[in-house]
Each structure stands twice: as C-alpha cells, then as structure tokens.
N, C-alpha and C positions, 0 to 999 in steps of 0.2 A: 390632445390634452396639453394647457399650457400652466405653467408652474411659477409664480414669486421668485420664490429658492430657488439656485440652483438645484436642477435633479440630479442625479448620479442612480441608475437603473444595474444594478447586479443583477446578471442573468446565470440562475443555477444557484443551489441552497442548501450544498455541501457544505463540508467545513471551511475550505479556502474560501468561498462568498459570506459565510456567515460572521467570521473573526474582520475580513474588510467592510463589512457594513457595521460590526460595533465599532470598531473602533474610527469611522466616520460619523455614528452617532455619538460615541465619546467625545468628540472633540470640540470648540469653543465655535466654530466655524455652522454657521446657518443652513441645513439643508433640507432637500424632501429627497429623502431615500426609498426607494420600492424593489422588493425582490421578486426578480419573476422566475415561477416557477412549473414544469411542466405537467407536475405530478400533483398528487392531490394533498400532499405535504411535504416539511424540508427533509433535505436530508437522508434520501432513501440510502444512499450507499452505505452511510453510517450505520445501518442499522442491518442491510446485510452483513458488513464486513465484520458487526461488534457483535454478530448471532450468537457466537462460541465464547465470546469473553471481551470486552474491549481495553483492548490497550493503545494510549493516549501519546505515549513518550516515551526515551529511554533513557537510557542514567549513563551510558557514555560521557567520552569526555565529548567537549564542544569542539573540539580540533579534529577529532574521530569522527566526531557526529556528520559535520560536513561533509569527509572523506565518503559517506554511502551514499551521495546523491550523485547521479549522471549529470550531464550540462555542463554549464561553467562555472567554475572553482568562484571565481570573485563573487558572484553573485548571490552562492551558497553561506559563502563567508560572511556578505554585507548582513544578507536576508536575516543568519541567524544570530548577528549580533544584534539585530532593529528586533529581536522578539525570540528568544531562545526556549529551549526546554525549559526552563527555572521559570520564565515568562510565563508560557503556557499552563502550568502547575499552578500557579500563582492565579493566572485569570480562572481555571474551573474551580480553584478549593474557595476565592474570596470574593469571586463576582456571581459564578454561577452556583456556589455551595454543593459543589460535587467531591466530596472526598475522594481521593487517590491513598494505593498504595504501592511500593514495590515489591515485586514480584525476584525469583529466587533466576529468573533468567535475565534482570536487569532493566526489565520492561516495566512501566508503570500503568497502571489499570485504572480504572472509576472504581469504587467500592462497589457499584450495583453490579457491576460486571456488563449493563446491556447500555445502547446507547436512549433508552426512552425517556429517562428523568432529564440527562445531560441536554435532548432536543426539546424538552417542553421546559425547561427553564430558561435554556437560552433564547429557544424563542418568545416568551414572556418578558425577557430586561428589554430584549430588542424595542417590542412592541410599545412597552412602559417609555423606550426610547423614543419611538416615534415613526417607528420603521413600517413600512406597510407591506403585507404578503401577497401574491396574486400570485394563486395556482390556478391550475390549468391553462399556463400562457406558454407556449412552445413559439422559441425566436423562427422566423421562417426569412427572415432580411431585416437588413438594414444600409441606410443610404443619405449620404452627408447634405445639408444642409446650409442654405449661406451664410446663416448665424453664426456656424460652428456647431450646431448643437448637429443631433443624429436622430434621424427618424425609424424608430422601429416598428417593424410588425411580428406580430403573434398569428398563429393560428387560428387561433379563439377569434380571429376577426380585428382584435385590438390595433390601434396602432396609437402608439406614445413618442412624444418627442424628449430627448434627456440632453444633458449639457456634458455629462462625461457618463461613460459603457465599461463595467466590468464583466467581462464574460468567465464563467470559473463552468462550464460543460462540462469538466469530468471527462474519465479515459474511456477507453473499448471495454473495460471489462466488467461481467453483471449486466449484462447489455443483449439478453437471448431475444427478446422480440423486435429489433432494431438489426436489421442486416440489410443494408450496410446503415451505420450511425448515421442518423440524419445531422447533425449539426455539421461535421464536416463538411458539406456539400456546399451549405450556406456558406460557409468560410474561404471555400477553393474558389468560390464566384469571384472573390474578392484578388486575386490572381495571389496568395498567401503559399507560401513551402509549406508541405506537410506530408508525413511519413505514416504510411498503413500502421493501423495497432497491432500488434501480436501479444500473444499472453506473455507477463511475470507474474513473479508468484506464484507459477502453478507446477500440479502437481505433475508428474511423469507416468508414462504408458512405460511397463515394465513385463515382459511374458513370464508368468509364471505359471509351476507344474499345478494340476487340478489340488494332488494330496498335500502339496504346502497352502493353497487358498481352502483348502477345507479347513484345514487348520488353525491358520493364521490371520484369514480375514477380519479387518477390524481388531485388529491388535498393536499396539504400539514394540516399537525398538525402539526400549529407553534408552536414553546418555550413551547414544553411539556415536561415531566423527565420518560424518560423509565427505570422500575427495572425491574429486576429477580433476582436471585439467586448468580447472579456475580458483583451484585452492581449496580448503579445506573447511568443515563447520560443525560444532559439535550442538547436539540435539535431539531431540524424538521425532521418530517418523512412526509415520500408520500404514501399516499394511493393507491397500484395496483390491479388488476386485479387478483393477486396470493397472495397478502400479502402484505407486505410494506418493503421499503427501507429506508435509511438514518443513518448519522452517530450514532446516540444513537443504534439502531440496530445491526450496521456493529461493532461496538466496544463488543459489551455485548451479542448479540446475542446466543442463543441455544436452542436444541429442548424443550418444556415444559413450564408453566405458567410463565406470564409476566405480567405486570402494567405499566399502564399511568395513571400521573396526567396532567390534562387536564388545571389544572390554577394552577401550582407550584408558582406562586406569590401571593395568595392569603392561609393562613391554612385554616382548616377546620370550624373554628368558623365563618373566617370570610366569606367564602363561604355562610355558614349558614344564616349571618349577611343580607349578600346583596340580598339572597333568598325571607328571610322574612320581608324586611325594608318596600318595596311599598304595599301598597295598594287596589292597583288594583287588580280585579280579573281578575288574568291570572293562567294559566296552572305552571308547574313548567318549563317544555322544555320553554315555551313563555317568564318565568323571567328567565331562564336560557342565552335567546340569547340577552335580552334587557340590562339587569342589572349585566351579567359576562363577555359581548364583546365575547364569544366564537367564533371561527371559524366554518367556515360551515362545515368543515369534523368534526370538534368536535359534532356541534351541531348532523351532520347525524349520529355518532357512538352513539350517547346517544340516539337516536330515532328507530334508526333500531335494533342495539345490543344489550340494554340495557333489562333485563328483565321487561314485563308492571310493575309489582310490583313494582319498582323503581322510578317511575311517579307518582305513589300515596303516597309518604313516603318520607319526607320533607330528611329526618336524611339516608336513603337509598341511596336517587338522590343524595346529595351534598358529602355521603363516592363514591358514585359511580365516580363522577367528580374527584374524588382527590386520587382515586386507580380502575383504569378500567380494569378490568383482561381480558388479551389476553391469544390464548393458539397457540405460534408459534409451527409449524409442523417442516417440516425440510427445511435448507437453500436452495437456490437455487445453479441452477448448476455451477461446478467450472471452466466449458469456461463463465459464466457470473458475476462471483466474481473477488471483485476490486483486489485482492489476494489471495496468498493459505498459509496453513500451511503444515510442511512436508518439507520433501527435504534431502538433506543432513548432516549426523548426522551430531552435531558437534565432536562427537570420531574420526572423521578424521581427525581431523585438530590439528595441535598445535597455539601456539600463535600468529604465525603472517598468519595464515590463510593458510598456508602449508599444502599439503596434508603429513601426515606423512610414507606413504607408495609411493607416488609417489614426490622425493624430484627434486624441481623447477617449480611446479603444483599447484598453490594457486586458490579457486575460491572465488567468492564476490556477495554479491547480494541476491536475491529472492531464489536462487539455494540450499543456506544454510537455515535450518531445522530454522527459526526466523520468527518472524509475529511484528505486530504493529496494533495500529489504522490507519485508513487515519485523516486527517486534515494537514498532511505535512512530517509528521514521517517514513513513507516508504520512497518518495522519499530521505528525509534526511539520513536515516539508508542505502542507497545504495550508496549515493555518499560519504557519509563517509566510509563506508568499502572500497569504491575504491580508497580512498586521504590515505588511515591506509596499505592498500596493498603494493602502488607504494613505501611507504616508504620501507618498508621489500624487496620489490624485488630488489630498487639499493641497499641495505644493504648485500644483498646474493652475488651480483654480484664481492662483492670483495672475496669472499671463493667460493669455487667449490663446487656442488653439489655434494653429497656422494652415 
C-alpha cells in the first residue's frame, strides 16, 4: 500500500495509542493515520481494567504524581508537563464529553463508571478525524526500507508500508490465552533488551483457617493500613478464597510478612482506653466488636487467626488490633494482574521514545519496562506517553530518518 501523506501506523488501541493518534490528528500537520489492531475492537484492556469502576486520574500533586512511576525521573517530569492530569480531565470532559468526578480516595472516575461511552466517543472524533481502524491485524514483523519508511506485516496476510511506527502493545497482564505473549518475540528479532513480565497490581496468596474463609470470604477490611517492608498504605482490602486483593496490597505488595492495623484512627493507648472503660463483663472479641465498631472480616480475623493467647491478654489483643501479622505467599497469576512489570528496557529508547536501533519506531505504554499504582496513575502514565509521543513524531517528520 502506498500513501500521498505521510503515514504514521499506531499498532495497539489502548489508551497510550489512542491519545497519540488524536493528537496527530489534531494537529495542522497533513497525515493518513491507521490504527491496527488485533482484536475485533479498541481498547479491550480499558474495559477489563474499568469492569469495577473506572478511574481516569488522580488529584495528587504533580511533583508526587511523577514520584509513582518506575523508569527515568526526567522523563516522567517532561512527559507530564507536555500533558498532565488537568490536561487529561480537560480533553475527556470537553472533547470527548465524558464527565468526571472525584472520588473520596483522591481518584477521579468517568461518571458512567465503565469505559463503553468513553471508547465509542473517542472513537467517533478520531474517525470524524480521519483516522482509519483495522482490526483483526496482528503485527507478526517488520523490516526497514530504503526510503526510510518500514514495511509491515500482519497476520491477516496484510502488508503496509508507513513512514513513522508507533507500537503501544501493552504489558503481560489480562493476557490468559497468550503464553508466552506473542509480540515480544517479534521485538527480541530485532536484537532489542527486554525483561520477562511478572504481575503488579496483584493480589496475594495468603493461607487461611477453613472457619475464618467461611466467614469472611468476600468481605472487605475497611480503612485499615497495610505495612511490610516497602512502607505503609491505608485502604480496603477483600478477603478471597486465595488471599486478598485491594489497592494497599496491589501498591506494596511482596512475598514475606506483612501487618494490619485494623483501627489506624485510634493509637494504641487508646485502643487500650476503650477496651477497659465498660464495665461489663464481656470477653475481649465481645468489647472488641461493641466498643471499637470493628468490621466483621476484622472481627473474624481476630477470632480465627488470632493466636487463643491473644484473647486472654488485654496488652496482646489490643498490639494485635493495631499490627496483625500476615505472611503473604506469592502474587497471583499475571493473566490476573491489574498490570505487569518488565517489558522493554528503557536502553532502547532515547528521549523521545525512539527506538535508538530502529530510527522512526517509538513505542509507549505498558510495553515499556515502567509500573505505577492503580488509583488513576496507569491510565494517566499511558495517555501521557502517548500526548509526549505525538509531539516527537510531527517533530521528526521535518528531518528524515537516518
């Protein structure tokens, strides 16, 4: 296939490919844009990840904001000055008409809560744009040309030639019928570093007694503070079947002892305090659930888990309430993590996300060796590398590839 315009071929139709292709179509600059994609629409991750609620952003400061991404600090810094949270908010409430609101843990949400209006609008301006979609095309190579352009092939049989390749493939995780991920492989041809994926975000294998998961399965530990070894996170976790889930976990998370404080709004004195004030002759569990409001998964951890000794021993129960040692096993599996770590070094890349071995080849996204918490920070770190992209690539297009 040969093109007027420069083309410019985004492969993958996540968020990070979909924000660098608007705003390649936004811009004053003449192109034919095509997004290829594997699946039989954009966006599938978006729409696992956003199942439960999606959150878009968070309301950190921007100096913080930066501090949760892995990689390199400058880049983090550039990236989200060229297109920040405020940016982000800005382009769904006034281009794509998706109200946001914030949430009471600092996260910002879409109003719908799912991501299906946010991807059939977005894809709609694109299109109004000029943007052309083509699914079911799976990248299987590609191989430089003496133009400068790059000749791609798809499975589908396709083959297209483009003048600049965004590749935004997305990480290891949500990925159950792919073992090992195929795109990788295509990429390692290219003699390129790159690091197995292993789950983030996920949740933990934790052995619990039969009479506390009878109990407590599927029940939340509201407003508790999970520590280990990497610091400290306050939040709600879910009691499962295999362990527990939830952001304190999915941020801090690793094999080896761990701690909940089960009433972080209360110290230990005065834990004590409300223990010993009544009168009554109750148990310590019985002034535990009357006199500290605990929650029922709290109460069943303290009853099932809790060594008997702990029950007899005012000063034992109430350290126990306020540092409960867990001993997380290992994460679950990485087709069931919100994310992965790993990917692609960043040794490949120069600063504007160019592959430095394959010039007019940038990728963005999940794909690159970066992790985050969730509360809004992934998808935020994806559609900014894709708004930090698009700049660099009409920026190339006035020099020739070398």
């Amino acid at each position: 296939m040969t093109f007027t315009l420069p083309h410019i071929a985004l492969i993958g139709s996540g968020p990070a490919a979909l924000m660098a292709v608007d705003r390649l179509a936004s811009s004053s600059r003449k192109l034919t844009l095509t997004v290829f994609e594997k699946r039989a629409g954009p966006a599938w991750k978006l729409f696992v990840a956003g199942s439960s609620g999606l959150n878009v952003t968070n309301s950190a400061d921007l100096s913080q904001f930066a501090q949760q991404y892995s990689g390199p600090p400058s880049h983090w810094s550039a990236a989200l000055k060229m297109f920040s949270p405020e940016d982000w908010i800005r382009f769904l409430e006034t281009d794509l008409d998706q109200k946001t609101f914030l949430g009471t843990s600092g996260r910002y949400f879409v109003e719908t809560m799912h991501a299906a209006k946010l991807v059939r609008a977005w894809k709609k301006r694109l299109e109004e744009k000029g943007v052309r979609f083509a699914f079911h095309h799976e990248l299987t190579g590609f191989n430089p040309l003496e133009n400068g352009q790059w000749s791609l092939d798809f499975a589908s049989g396709l083959n297209t030639n483009a003048d600049r390749v965004i590749l935004a493939l997305g990480g290891g995780s949500y990925e159950p019928k792919e073992t090992p991920l195929r795109w990788p492989l295509v990429l390692q041809e290219k003699d390129l570093e790159f690091t197995e994926f292993s789950p983030a975000n996920a949740g933990f294998h934790i052995v619990w007694k039969d009479g506390f998961l009878k109990e407590a399965d599927g029940l939340p530990l509201k407003n508790v503070v999970f520590s280990n070894a990497k610091g400290s996170r306050k939040g709600d976790l879910i009691v499962t079947s295999y362990g527990i889930e939830g952001t304190p976990v999915y941020t801090l998370g690793e094999p080896g002892p761990a701690w909940l404080d089960l009433k972080p709004d209360l110290t230990l004195t005065q834990v004590i305090s409300r223990l010993t004030a009544p009168r009554e002759n109750l148990s310590l569990m019985r002034r535990a659930q009357k006199y500290l409001g605990l929650n029922p998964a709290a109460l069943a951890l303290l009853f099932h888990m809790a060594p008997q000794s702990w029950k007899m021993d005012l000063q034992a129960f109430a350290e126990g309430i306020k540092h409960f040692p867990l001993d997380l096993e290992s994460p679950r599996p990485l087709s069931e993590s919100i994310s992965s770590r790993g990917g692609l070094s960043w040794n490949n890349f120069d600063e504007d996300l160019q592959f430095k071995k394959l010039a007019g080849i940038y990728a963005v996204g999940e794909m690159i060796d970066w992790e985050a918490p969730t509360g809004g920070y992934l998808i935020q770190g994806a559609v900014t590398q894709g708004a930090f992209v698009a700049v660099h690539v009409l920026n190339s297009l006035n020099e020739p590839c070398q």
